[in-house]
Biopython code that builds the backbone (N, CA, C, O; Angstrom):
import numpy as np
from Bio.PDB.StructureBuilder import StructureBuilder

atoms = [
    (1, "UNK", "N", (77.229, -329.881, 2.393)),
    (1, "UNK", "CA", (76.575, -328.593, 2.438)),
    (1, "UNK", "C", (76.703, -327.937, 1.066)),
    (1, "UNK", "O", (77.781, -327.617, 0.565)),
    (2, "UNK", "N", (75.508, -327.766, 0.504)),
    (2, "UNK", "CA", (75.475, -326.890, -0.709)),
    (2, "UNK", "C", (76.230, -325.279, -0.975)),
    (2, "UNK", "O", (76.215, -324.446, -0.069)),
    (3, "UNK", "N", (76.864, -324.992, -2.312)),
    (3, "UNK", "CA", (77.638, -323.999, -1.967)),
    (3, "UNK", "C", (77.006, -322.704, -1.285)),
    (3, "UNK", "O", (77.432, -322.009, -0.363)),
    (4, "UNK", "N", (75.799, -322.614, -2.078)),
    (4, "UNK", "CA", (74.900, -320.751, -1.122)),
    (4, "UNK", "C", (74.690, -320.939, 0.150)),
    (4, "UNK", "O", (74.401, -319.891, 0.727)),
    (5, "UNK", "N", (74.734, -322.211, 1.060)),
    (5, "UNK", "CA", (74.411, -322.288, 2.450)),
    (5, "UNK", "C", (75.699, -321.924, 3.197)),
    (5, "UNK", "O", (75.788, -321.231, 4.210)),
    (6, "UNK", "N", (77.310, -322.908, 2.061)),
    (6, "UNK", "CA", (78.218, -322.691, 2.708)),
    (6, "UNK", "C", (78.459, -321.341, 2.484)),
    (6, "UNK", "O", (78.533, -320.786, 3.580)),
    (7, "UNK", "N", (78.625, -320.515, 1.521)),
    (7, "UNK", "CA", (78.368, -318.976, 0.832)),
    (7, "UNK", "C", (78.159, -318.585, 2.414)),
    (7, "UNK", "O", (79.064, -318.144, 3.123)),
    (8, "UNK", "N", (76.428, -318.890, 2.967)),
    (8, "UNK", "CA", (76.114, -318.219, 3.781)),
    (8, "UNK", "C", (76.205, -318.019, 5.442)),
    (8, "UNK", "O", (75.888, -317.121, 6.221)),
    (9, "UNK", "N", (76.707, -319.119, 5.539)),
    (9, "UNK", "CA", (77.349, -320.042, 6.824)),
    (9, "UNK", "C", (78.836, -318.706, 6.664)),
    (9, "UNK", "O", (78.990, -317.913, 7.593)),
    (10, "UNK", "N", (79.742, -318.651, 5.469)),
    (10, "UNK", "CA", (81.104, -317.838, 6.249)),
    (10, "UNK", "C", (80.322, -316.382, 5.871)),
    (10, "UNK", "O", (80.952, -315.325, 5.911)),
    (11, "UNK", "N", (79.311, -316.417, 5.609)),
    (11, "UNK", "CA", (79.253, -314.615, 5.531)),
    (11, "UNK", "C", (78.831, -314.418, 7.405)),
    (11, "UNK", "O", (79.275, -313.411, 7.957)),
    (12, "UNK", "N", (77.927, -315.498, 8.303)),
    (12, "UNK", "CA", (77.457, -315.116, 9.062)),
    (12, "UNK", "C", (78.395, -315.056, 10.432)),
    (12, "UNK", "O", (78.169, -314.495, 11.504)),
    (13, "UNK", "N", (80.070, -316.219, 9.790)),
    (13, "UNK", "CA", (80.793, -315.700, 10.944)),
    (13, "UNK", "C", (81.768, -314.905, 10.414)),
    (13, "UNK", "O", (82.889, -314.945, 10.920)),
    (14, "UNK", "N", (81.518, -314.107, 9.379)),
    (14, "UNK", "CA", (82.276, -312.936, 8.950)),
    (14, "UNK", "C", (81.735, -311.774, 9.811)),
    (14, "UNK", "O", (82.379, -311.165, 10.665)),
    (15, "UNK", "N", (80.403, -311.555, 9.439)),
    (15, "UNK", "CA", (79.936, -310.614, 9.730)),
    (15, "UNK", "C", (79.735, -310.616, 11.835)),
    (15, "UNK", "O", (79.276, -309.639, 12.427)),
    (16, "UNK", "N", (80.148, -311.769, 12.479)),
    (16, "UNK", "CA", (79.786, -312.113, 13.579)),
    (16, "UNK", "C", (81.487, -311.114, 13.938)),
    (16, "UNK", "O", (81.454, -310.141, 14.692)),
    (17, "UNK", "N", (82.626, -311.507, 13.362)),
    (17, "UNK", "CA", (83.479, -310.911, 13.564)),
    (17, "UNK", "C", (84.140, -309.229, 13.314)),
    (17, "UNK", "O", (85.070, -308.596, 13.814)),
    (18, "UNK", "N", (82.929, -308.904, 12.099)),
    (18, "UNK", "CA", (83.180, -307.450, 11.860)),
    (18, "UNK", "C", (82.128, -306.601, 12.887)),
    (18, "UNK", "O", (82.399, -305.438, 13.188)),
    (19, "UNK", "N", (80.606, -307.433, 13.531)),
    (19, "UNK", "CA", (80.270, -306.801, 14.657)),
    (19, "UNK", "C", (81.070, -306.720, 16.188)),
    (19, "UNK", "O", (80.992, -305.746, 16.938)),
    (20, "UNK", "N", (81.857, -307.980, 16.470)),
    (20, "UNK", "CA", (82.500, -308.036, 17.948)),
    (20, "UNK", "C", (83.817, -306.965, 17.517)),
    (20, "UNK", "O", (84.424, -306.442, 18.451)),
    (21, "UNK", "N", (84.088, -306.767, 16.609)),
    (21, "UNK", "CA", (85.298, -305.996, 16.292)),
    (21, "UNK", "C", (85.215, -304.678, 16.727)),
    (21, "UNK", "O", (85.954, -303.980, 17.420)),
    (22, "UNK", "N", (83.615, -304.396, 15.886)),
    (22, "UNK", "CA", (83.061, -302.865, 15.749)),
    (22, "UNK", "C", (82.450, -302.803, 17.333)),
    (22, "UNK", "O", (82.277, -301.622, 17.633)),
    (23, "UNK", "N", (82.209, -303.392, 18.040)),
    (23, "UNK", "CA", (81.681, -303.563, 19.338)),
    (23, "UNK", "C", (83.092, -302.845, 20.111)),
    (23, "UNK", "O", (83.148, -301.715, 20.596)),
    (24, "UNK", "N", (84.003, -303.702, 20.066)),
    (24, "UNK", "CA", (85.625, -303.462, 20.984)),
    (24, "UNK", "C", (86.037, -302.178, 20.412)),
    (24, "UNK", "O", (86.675, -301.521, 21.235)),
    (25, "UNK", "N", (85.882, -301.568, 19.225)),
    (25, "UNK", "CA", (86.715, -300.486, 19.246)),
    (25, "UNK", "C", (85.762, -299.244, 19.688)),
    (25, "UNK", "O", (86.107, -298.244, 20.317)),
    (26, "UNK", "N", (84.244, -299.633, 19.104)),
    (26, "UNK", "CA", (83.643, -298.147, 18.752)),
    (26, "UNK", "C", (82.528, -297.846, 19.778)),
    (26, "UNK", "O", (82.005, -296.736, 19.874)),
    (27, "UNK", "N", (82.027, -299.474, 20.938)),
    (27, "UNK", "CA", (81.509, -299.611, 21.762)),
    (27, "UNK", "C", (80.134, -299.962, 21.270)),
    (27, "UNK", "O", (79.773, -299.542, 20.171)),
    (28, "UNK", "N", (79.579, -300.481, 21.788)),
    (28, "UNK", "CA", (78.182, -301.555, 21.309)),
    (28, "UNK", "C", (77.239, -301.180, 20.508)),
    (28, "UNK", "O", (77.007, -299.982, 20.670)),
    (29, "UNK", "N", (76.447, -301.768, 19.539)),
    (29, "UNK", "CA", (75.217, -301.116, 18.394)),
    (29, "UNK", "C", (74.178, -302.546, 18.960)),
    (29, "UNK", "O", (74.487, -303.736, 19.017)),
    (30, "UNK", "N", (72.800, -301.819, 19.345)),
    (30, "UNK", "CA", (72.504, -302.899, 19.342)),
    (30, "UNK", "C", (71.386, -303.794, 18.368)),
    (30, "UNK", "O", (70.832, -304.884, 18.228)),
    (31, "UNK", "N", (71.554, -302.207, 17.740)),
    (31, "UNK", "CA", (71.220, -302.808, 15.852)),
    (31, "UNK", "C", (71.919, -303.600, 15.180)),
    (31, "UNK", "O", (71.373, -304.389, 14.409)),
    (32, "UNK", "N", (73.543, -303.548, 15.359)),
    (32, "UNK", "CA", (73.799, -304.414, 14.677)),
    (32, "UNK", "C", (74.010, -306.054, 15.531)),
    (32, "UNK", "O", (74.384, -307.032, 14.883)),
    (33, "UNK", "N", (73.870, -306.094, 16.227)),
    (33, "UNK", "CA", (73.426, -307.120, 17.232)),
    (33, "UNK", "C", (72.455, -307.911, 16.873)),
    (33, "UNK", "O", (72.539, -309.138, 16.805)),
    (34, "UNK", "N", (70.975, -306.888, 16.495)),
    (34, "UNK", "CA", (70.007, -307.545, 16.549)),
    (34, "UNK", "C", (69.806, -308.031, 14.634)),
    (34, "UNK", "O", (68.954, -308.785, 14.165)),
    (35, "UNK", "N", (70.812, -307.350, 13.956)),
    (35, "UNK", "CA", (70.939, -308.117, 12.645)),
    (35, "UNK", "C", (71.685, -309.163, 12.365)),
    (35, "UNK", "O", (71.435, -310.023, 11.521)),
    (36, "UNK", "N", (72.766, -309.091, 13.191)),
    (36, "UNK", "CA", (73.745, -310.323, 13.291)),
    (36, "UNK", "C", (72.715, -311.478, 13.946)),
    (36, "UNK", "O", (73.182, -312.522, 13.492)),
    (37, "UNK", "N", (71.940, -311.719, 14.502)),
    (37, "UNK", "CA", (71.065, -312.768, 15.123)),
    (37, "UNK", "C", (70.321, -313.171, 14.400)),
    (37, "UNK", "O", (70.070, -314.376, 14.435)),
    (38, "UNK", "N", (69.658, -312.300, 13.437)),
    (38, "UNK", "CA", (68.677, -312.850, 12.284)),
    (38, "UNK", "C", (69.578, -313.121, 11.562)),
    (38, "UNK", "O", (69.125, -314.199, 11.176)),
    (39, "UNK", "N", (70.962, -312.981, 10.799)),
    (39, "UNK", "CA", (71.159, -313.441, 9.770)),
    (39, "UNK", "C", (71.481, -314.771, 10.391)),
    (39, "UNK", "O", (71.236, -315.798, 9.758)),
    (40, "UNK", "N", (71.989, -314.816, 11.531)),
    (40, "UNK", "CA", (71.892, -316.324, 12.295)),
    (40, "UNK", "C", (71.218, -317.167, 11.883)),
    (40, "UNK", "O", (71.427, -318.265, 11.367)),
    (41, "UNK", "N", (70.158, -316.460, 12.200)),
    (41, "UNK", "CA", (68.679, -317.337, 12.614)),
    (41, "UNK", "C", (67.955, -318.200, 11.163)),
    (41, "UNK", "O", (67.241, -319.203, 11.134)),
    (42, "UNK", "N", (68.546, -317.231, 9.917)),
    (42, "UNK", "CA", (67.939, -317.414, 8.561)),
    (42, "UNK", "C", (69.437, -318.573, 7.931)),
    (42, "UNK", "O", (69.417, -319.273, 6.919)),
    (43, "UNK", "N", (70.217, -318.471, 8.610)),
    (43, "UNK", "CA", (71.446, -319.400, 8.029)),
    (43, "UNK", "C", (71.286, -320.697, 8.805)),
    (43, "UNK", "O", (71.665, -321.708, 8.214)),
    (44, "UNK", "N", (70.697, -320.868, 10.252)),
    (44, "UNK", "CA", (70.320, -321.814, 10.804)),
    (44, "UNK", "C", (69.052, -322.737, 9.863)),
    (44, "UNK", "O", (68.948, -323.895, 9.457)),
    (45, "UNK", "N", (68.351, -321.694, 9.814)),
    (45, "UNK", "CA", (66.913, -321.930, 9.255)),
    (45, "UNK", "C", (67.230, -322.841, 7.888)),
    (45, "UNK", "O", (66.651, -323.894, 7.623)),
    (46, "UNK", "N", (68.391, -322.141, 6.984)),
    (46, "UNK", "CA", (69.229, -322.976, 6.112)),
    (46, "UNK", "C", (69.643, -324.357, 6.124)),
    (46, "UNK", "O", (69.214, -325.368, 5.568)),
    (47, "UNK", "N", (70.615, -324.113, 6.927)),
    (47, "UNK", "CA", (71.328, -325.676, 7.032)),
    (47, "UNK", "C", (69.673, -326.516, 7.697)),
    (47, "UNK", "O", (69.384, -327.447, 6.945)),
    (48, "UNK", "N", (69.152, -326.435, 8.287)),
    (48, "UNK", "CA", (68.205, -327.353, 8.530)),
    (48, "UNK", "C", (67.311, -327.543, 7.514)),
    (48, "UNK", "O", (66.495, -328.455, 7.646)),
    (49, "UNK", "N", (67.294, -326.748, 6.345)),
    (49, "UNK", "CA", (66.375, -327.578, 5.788)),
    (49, "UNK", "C", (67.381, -328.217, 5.022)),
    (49, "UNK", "O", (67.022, -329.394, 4.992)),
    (50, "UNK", "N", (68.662, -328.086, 4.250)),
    (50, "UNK", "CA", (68.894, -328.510, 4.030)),
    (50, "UNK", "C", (69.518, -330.141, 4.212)),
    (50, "UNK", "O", (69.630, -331.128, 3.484)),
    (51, "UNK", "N", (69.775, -329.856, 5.342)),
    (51, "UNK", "CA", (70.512, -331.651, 6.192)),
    (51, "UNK", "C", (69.271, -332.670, 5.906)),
    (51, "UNK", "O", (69.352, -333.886, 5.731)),
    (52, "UNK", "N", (68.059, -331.824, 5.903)),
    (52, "UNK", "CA", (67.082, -332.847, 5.927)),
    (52, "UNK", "C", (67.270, -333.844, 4.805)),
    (52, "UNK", "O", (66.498, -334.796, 4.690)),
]
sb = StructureBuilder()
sb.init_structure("model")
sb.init_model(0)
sb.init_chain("A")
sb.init_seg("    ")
for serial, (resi, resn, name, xyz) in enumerate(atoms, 1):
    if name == "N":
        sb.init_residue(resn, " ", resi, " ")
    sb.init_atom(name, np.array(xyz, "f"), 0.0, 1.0, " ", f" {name:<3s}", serial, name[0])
structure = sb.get_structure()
């Protein structure tokens, strides 16, 4: 895995852990929900092209 994918791969379970965090203390956003899924979706979108 190239370094900006891996770069982007721990930002997306960083940020997966600073939303479930901010979820448990401050009670649910579901904005940041629905940004945590796209940055998913664009880091998925990543590694697949890259593996190719």
């Amino acid at each position: 895995m190239p370094g900006s994918v891996k770069t982007l791969t721990v930002a997306t379970v960083a940020a997966l852990v600073v939303v479930t965090a901010y979820t448990v203390a401050l009670g649910g956003s579901g904005w940041l929900w629905f940004g945590w899924i796209v940055l998913a979706g664009v880091t998925a979108g990543a590694v697949a092209l890259r593996s190719r």
